[in-house]
OpenMM code with the backbone's topology and positions (N, CA, C; nanometers):
from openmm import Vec3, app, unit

residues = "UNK UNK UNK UNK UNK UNK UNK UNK UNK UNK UNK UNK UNK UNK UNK UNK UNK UNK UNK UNK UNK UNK UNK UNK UNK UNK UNK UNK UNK UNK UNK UNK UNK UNK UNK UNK UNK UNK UNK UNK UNK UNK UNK UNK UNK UNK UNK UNK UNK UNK UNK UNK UNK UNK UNK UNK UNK UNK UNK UNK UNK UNK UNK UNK UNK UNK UNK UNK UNK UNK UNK UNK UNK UNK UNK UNK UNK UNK UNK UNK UNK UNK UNK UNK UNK UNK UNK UNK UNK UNK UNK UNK UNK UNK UNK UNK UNK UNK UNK".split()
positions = [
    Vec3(7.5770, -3.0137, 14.2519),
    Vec3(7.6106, -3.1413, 14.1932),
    Vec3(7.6517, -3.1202, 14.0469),
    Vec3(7.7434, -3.1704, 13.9950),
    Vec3(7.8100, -3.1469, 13.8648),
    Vec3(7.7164, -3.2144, 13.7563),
    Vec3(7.6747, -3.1660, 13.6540),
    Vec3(7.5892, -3.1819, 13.5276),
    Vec3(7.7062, -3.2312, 13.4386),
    Vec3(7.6249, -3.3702, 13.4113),
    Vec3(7.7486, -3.4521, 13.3271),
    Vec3(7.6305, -3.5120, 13.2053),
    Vec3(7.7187, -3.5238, 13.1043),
    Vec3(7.6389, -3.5588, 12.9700),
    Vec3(7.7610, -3.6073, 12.8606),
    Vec3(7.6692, -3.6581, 12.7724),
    Vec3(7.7583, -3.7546, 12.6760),
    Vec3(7.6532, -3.6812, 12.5168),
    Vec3(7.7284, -3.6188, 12.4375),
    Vec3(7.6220, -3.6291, 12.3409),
    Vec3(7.6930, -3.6431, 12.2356),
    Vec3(7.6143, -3.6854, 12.1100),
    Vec3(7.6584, -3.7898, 12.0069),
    Vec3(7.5758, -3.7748, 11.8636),
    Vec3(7.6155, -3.7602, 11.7253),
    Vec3(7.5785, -3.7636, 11.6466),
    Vec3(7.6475, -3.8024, 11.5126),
    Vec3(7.6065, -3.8065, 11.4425),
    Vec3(7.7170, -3.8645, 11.2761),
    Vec3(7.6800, -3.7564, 11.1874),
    Vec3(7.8411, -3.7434, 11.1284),
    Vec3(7.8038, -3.6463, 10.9794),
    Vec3(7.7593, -3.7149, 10.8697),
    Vec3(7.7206, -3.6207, 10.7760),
    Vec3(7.6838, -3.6690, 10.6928),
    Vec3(7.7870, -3.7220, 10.6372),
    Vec3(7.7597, -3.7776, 10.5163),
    Vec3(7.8947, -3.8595, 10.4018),
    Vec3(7.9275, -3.6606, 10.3095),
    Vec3(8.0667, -3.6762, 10.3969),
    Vec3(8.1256, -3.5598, 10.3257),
    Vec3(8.1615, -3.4226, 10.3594),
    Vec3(8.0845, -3.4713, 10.4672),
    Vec3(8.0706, -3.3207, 10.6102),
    Vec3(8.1760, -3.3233, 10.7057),
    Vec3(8.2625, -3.4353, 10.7027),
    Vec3(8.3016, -3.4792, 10.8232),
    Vec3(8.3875, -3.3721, 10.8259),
    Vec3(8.4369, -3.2960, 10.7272),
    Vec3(8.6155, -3.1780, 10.7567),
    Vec3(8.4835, -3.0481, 10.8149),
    Vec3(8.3638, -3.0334, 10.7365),
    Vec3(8.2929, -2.8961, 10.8268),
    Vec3(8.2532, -2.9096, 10.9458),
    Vec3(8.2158, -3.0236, 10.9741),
    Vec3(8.1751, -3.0665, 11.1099),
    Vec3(8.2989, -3.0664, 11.2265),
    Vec3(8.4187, -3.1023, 11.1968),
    Vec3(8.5157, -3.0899, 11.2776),
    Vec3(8.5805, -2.9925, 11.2908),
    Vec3(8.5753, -2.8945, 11.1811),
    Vec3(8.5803, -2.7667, 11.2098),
    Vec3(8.4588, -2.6817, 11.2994),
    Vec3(8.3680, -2.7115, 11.3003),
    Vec3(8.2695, -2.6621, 11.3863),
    Vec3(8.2852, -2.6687, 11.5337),
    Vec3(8.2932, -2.7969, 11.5499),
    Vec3(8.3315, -2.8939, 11.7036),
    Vec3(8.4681, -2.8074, 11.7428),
    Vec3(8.5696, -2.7611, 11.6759),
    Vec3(8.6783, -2.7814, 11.6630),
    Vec3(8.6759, -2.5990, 11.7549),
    Vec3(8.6015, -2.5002, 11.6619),
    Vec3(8.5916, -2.3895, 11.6996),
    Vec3(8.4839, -2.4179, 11.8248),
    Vec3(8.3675, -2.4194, 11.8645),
    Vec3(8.2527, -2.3960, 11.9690),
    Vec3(8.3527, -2.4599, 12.0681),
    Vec3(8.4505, -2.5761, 12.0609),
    Vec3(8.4906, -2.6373, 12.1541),
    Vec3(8.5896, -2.5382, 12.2670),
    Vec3(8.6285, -2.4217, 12.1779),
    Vec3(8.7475, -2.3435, 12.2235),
    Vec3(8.6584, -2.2982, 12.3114),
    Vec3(8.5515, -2.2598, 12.2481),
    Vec3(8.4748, -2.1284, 12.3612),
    Vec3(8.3596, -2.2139, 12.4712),
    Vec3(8.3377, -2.3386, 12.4371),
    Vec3(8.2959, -2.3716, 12.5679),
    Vec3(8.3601, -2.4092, 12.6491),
    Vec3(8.4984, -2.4412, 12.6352),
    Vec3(8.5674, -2.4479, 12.7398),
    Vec3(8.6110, -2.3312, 12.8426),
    Vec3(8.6334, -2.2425, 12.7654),
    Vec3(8.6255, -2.1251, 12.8545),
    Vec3(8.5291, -2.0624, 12.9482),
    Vec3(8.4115, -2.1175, 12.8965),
    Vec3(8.3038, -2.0799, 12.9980),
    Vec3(8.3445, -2.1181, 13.1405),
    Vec3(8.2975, -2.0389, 13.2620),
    Vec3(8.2952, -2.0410, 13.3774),
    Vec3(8.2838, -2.1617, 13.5060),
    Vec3(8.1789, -2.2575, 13.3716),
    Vec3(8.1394, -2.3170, 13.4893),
    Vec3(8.2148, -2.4831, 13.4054),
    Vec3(8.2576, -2.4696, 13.3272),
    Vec3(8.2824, -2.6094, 13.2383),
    Vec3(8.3976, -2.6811, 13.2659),
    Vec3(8.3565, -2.7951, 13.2865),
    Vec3(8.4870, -2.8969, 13.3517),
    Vec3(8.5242, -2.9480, 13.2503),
    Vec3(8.4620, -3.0254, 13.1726),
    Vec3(8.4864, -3.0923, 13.0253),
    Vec3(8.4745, -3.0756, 12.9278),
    Vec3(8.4998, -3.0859, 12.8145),
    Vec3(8.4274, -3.0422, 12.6988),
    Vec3(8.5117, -3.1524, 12.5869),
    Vec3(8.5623, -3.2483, 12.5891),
    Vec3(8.6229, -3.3550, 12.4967),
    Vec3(8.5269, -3.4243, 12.3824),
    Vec3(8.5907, -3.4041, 12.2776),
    Vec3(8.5403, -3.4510, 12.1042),
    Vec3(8.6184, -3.5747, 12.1035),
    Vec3(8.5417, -3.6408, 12.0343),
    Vec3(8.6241, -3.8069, 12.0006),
    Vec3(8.5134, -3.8297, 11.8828),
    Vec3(8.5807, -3.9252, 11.8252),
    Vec3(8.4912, -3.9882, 11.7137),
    Vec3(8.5384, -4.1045, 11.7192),
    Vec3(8.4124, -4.1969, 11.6845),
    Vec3(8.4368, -4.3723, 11.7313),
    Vec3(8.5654, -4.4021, 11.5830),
    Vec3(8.6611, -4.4733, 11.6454),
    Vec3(8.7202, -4.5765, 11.5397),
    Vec3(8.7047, -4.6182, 11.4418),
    Vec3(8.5729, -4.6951, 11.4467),
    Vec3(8.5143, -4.7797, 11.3509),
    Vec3(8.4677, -4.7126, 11.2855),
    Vec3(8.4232, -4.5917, 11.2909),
    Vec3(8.3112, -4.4804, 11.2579),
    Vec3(8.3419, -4.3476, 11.2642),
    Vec3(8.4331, -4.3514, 11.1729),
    Vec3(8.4876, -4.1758, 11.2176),
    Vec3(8.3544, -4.0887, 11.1828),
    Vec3(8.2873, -4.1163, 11.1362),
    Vec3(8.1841, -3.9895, 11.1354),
    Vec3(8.0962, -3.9764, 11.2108),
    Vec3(8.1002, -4.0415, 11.3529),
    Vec3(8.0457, -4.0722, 11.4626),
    Vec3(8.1169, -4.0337, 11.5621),
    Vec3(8.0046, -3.9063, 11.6093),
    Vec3(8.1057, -3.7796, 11.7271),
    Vec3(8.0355, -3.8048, 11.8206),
    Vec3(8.1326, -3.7993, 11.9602),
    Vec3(8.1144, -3.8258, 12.0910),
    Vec3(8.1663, -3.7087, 12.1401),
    Vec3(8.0744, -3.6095, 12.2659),
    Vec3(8.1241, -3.5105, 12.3153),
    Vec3(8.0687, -3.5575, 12.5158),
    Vec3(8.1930, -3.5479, 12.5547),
    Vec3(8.2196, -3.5763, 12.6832),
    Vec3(8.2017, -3.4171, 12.7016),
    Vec3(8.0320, -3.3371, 12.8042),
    Vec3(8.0439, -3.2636, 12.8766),
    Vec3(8.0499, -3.2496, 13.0262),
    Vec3(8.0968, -3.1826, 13.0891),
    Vec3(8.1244, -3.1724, 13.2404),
    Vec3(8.0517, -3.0191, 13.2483),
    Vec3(8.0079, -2.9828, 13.3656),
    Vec3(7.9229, -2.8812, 13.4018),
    Vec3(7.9527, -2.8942, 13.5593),
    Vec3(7.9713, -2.7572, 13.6076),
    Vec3(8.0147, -2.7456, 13.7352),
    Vec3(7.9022, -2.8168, 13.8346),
    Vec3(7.7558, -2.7039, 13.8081),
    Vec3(7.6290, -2.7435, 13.8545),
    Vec3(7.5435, -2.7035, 13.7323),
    Vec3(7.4144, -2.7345, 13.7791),
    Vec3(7.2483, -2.6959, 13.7131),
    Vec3(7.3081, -2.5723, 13.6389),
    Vec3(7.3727, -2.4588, 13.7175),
    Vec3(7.3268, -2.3524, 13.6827),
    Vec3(7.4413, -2.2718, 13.5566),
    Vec3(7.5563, -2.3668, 13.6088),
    Vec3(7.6953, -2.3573, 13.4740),
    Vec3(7.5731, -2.4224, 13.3520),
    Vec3(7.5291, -2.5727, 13.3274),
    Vec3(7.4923, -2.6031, 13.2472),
    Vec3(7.3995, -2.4947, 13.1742),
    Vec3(7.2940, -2.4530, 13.2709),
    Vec3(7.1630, -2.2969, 13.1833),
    Vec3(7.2851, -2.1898, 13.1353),
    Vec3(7.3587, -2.2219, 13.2157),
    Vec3(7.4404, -2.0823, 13.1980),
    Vec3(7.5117, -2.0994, 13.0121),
    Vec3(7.5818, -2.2851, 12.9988),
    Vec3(7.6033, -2.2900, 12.8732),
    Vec3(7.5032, -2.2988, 12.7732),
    Vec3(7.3543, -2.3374, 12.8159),
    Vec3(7.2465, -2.3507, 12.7390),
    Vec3(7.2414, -2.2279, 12.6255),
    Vec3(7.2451, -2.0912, 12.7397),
    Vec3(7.2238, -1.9827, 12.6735),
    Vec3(7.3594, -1.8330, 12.6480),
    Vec3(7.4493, -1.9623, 12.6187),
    Vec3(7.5853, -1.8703, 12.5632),
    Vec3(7.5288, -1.8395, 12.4413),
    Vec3(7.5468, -1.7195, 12.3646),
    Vec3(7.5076, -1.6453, 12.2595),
    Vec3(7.5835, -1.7306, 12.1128),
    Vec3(7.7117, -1.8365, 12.1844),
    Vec3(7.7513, -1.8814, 12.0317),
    Vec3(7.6657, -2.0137, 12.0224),
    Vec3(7.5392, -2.0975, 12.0897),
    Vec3(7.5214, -2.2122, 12.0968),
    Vec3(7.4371, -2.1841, 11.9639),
    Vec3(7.3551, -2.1266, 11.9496),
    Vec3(7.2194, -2.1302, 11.8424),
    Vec3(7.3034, -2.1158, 11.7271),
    Vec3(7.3954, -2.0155, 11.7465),
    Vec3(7.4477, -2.0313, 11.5729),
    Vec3(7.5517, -2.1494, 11.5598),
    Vec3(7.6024, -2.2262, 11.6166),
    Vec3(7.6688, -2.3560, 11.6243),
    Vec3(7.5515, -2.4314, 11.5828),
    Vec3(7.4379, -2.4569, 11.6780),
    Vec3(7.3928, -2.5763, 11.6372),
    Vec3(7.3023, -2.5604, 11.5042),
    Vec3(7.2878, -2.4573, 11.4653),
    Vec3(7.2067, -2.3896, 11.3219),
    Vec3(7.2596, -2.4606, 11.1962),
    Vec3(7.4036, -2.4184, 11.2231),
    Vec3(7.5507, -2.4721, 11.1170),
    Vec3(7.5583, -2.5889, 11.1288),
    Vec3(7.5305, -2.6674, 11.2708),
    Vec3(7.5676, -2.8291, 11.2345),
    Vec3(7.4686, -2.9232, 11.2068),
    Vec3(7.3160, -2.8693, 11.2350),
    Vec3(7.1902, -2.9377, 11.2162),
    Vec3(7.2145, -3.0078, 11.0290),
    Vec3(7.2128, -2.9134, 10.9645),
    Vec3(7.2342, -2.9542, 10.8164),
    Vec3(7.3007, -3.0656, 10.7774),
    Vec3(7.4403, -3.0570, 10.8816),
    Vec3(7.5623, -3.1388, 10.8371),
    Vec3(7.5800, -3.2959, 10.9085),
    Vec3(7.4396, -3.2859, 10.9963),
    Vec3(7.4315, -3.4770, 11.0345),
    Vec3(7.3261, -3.5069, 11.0165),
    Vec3(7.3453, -3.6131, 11.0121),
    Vec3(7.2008, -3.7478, 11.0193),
    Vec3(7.1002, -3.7080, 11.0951),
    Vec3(7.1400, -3.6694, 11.2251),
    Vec3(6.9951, -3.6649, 11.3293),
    Vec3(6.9537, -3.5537, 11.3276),
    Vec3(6.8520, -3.4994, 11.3838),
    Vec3(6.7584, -3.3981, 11.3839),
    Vec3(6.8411, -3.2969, 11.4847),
    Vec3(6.8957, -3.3581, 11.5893),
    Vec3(6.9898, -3.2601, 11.6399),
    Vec3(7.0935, -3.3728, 11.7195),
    Vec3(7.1768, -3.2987, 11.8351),
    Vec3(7.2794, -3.4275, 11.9163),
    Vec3(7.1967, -3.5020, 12.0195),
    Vec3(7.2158, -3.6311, 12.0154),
    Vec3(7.1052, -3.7074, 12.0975),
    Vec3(7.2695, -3.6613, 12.2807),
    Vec3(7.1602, -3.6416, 12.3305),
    Vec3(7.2202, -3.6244, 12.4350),
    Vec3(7.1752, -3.7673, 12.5790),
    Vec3(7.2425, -3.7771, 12.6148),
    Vec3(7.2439, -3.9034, 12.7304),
    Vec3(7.3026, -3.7975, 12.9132),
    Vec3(7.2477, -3.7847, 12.9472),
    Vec3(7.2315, -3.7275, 13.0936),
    Vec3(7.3111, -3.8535, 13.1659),
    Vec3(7.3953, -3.8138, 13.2468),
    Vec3(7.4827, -3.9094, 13.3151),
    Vec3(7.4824, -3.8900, 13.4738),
    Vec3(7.4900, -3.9918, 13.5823),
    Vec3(7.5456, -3.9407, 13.6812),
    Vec3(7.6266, -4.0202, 13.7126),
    Vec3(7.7117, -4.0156, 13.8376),
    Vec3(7.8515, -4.0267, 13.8635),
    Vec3(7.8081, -4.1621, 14.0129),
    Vec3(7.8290, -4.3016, 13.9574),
    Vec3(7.8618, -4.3879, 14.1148),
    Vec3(7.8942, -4.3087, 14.1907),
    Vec3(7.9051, -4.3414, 14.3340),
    Vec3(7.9100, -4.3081, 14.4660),
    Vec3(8.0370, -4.3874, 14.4367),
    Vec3(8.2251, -4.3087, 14.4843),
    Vec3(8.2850, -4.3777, 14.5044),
    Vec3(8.2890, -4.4629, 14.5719),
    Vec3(8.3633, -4.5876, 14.6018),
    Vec3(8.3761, -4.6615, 14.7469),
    Vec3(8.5380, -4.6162, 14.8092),
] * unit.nanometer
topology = app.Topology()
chain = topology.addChain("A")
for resn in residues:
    res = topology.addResidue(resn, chain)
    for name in ("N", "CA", "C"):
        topology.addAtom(name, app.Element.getBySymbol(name[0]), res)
């Protein structure tokens, strides 16, 4: 079953060009991973310093598999500093049953 998630956080006032450079690079290389369907950055309108990351994950085991890619810890090391929250609030998603 495909591992779907939404995660979301704000830069600080001033961070927003390091932070999108961050997103901007990790984004290249999680997409390449094996098991990754999605990987889309957006930032709200109203709120550009308010980042939305649309992930897709093949199954369970793509997702452990991106948990423990060797570039995640030093990504999220670099971006902890540069937002508001303590880390990305993540929202776990699943998918309606088409009709």
């Amino acid at each position: 079953m495909t591992k779907t998630l939404f995660a979301e956080f704000t830069a600080r006032k001033g961070a927003e060009d390091e932070v999108t450079r961050l997103i901007r690079e990790y984004a290249l290389k999680v997409r390449e991973e094996e098991g990754n369907l999605a990987f889309d950055v957006y930032t709200k309108t109203a709120t550009p310093r308010a980042y939305w990351i649309f992930e897709a994950y093949r199954d369970e085991d793509a997702f452990r598999a991106h948990l423990n890619a060797p570039y995640g810890a030093p990504f999220n090391a670099a971006l902890t500093p540069l937002i508001e929250e303590d880390a990305s609030v993540l929202t776990f998603l699943e998918e309606i049953d088409r009709a």
